[in-house]
C-alpha positions as CSV (number, residue, x, y, z in Angstrom):
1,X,114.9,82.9,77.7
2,X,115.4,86.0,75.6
3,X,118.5,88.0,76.1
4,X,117.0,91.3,75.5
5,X,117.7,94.4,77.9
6,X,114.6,95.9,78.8
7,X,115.2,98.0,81.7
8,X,118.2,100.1,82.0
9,X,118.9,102.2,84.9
10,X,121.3,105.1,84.1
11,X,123.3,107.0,86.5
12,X,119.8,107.1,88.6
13,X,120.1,109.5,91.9
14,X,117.2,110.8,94.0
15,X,117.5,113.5,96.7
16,X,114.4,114.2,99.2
17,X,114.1,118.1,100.1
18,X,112.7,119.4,103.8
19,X,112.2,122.0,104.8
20,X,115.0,120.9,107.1
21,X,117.8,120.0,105.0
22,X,118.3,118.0,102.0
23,X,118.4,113.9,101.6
24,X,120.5,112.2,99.3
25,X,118.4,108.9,98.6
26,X,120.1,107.2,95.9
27,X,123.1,107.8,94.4
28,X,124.4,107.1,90.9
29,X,122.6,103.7,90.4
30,X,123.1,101.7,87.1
31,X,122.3,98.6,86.1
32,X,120.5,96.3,83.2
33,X,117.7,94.1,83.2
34,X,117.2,91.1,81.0
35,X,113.8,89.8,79.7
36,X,112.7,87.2,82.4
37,X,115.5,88.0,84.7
38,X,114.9,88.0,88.4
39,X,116.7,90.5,89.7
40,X,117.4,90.8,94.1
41,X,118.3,94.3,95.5
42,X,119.5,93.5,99.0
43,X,120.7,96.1,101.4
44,X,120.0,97.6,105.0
45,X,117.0,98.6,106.2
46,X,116.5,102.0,105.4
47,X,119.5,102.7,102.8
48,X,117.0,103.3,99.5
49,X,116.0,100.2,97.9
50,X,112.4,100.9,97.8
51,X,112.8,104.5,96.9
52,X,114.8,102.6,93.8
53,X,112.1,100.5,93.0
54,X,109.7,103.3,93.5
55,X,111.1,105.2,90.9
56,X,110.9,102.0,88.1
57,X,107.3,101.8,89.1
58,X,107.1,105.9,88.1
59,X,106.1,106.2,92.1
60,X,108.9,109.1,93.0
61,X,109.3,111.6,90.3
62,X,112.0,114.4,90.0
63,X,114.9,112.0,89.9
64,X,118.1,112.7,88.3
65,X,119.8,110.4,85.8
66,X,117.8,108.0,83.4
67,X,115.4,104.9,83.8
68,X,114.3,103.4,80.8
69,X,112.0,100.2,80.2
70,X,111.7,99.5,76.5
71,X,114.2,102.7,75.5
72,X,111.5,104.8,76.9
73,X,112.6,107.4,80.2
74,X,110.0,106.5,82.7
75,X,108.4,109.3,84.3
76,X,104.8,107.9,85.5
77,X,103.3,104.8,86.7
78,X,101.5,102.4,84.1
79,X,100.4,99.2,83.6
80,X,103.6,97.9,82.3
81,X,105.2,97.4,85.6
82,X,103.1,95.5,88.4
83,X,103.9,95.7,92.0
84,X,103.7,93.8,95.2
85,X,103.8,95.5,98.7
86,X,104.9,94.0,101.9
87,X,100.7,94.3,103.0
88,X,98.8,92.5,100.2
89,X,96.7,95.4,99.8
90,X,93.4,93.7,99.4
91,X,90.1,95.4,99.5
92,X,88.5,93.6,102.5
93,X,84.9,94.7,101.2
94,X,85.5,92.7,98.3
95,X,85.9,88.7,97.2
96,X,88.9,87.3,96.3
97,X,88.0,87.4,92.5
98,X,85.8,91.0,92.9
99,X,90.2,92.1,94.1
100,X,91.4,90.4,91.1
101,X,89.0,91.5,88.6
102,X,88.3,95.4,89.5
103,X,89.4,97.8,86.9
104,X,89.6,95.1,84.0
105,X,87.6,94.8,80.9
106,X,85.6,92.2,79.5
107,X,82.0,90.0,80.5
108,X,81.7,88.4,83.5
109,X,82.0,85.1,82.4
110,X,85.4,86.2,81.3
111,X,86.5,87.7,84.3
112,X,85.3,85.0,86.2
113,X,87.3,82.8,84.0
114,X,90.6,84.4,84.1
115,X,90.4,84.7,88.1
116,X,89.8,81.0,88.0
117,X,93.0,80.8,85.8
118,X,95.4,82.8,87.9
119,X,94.2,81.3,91.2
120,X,95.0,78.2,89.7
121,X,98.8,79.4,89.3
122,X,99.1,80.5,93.1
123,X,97.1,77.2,94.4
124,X,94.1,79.1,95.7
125,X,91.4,77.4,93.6
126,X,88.0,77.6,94.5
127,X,89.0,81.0,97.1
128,X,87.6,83.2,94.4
129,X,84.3,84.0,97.1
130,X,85.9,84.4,100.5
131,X,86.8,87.9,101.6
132,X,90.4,88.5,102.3
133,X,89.7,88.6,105.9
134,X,89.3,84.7,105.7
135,X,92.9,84.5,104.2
136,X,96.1,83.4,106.3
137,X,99.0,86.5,105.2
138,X,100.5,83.8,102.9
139,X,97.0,83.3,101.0
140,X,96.6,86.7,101.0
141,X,100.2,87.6,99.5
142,X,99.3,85.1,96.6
143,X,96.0,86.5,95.5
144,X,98.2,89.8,95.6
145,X,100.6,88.4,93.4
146,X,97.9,86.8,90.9
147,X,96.1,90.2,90.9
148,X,99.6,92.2,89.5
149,X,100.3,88.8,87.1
150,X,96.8,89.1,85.5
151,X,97.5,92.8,84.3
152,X,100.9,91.3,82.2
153,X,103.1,93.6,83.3
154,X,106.4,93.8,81.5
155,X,108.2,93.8,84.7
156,X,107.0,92.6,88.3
157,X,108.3,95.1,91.5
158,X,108.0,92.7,94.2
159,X,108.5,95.5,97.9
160,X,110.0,93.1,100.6
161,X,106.5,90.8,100.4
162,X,107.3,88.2,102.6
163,X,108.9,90.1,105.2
164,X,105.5,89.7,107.4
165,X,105.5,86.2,106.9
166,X,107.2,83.6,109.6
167,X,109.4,81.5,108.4
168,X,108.0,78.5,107.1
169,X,105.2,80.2,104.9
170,X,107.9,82.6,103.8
171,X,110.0,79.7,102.3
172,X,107.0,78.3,101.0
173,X,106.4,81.4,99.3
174,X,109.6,81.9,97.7
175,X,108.9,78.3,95.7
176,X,106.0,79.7,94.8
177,X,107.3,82.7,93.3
178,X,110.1,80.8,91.8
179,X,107.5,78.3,90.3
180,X,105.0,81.4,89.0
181,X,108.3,83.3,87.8
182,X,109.0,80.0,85.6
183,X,105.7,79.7,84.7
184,X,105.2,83.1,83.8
185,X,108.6,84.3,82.1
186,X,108.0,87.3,83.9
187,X,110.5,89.8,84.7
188,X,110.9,90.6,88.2
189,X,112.8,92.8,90.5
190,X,112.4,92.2,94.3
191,X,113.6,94.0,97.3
192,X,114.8,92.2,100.2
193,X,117.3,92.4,103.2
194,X,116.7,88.3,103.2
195,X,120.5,87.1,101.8
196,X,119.3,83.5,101.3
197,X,116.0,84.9,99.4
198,X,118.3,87.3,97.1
199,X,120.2,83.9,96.4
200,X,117.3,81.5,96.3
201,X,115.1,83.3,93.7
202,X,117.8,85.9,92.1
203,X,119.3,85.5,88.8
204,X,121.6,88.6,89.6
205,X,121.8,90.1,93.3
206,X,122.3,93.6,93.4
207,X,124.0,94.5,96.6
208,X,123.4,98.1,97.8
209,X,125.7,100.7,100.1
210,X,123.9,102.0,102.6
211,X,122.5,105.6,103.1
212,X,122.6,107.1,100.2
213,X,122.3,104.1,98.3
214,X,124.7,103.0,95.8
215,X,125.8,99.6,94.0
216,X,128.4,97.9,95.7
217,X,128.7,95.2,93.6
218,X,126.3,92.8,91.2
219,X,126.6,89.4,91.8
220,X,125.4,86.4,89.0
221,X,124.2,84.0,91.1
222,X,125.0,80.5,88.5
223,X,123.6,77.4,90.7
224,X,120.6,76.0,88.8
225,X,117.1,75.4,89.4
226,X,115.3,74.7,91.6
227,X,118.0,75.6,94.2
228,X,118.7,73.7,97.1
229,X,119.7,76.1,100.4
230,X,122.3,73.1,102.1
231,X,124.1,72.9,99.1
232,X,127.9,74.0,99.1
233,X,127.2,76.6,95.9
234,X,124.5,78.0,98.1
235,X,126.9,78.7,100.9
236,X,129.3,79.9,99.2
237,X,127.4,82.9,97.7
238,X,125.7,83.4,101.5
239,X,129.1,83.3,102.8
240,X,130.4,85.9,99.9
241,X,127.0,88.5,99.8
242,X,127.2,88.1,103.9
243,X,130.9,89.1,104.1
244,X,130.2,92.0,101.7
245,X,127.4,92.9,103.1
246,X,129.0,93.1,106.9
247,X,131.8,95.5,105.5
248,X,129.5,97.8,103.4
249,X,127.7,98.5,106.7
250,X,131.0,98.6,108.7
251,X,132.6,101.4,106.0
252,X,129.1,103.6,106.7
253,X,129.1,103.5,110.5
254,X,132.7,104.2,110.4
């Protein structure tokens, strides 16, 4: 895996202005991104992670500080940076492969083709001509995440995607997005306020203060792959993101 930094986030703050008053966001964020990192920003509900990962996906302008993929300030959406919402998103007039195909160039043969390729990677072959509304959430969140992969994006934003999901298909899913991620060599960044997800699929957990947002503390998560969630190195970090977690909410409500 290449060590290069791709993203850096410099000093990043973001205040929201009402006609009320004004709202501090985010709050002098900064951290790095490796090439093929996965990268877990965990935090409270409500405390700015999306807003954060809004503003790498050039979603929320007018932000002070820096964030730069490839040494270039970010200041618009594009198709270097792909991104998965908690709703999948799908067009429900449209097939599974119509969703993965719209806005792309080339024949239909190799459209067809390539929809075939990335349903393959998210086990939904032969789905490419049922409509979304035939889909369980999980099947849904998968076409969702082959439609972002088929665009290459440098860097995948992954919003809290599983957080519809019960239980079971949401641990499935997390194997799955480990497996693609490994597949892939993709770079991803996901927001969650899951602790054993941030562990389970992180390279680096990013642990957030709440309201306005700030780091707390990064966290290199070193157990290898695939992870096991019973094992003692996999309580151990649960036990240490919990307890800092617990505190960082404590220190805001007092």
């Amino acid at each position: 895996m290449s060590q290069n930094t791709i993203l850096e986030i410099k000093n990043v703050s973001k205040v929201f202005h009402t006609k009320d008053k004004d709202v501090e966001a985010i709050r002098n964020v900064s951290f790095n991104v490796k090439e093929g990192e996965f990268i877990s920003i965990i935090g409270a509900s409500g405390c700015g992670k999306t807003t954060l990962l809004r503003l790498i996906a050039g979603l929320e302008k007018n932000y002070g500080g820096d964030i730069l993929l490839d040494g270039k300030k970010v200041e618009k959406a594009g198709l270097d940076r792909g991104v998965i919402f908690q709703e999948h998103r799908l067009l429900p007039w449209l097939t599974v492969e119509e969703n993965l195909t719209i806005g792309l160039d080339g024949t239909k043969k190799e459209l067809q083709d390539l929809a075939r390729e990335y349903l393959k990677k998210v086990d939904l072959e032969n789905f490419e001509k049922v409509y979304p509304s035939q889909l369980s959430g999980g099947m849904a969140q998968r076409v969702s995440i082959a439609r972002a992969l088929m665009r290459r994006p440098r860097i995948l934003l992954l919003d809290e995607p599983l957080g519809a999901l019960d239980a079971l298909t949401r641990m499935n899913m997390q194997a799955e997005i480990d497996r693609i991620r490994e597949e892939e060599k993709t770079t991803m960044i996901m927001v969650t306020h899951d602790i054993d997800e941030a562990i389970f699929l992180g390279d680096k957990v990013v642990v957030m203060k709440p309201r306005p947002a700030e780091v707390d503390q990064i966290i290199s998560i070193k157990i290898p792959r695939p992870r096991l969630r019973n094992s003692e190195d996999f309580a151990f970090y649960r036990n240490t993101i919990t307890n800092m977690f617990n505190h960082s909410i404590m220190d805001y409500a007092i």
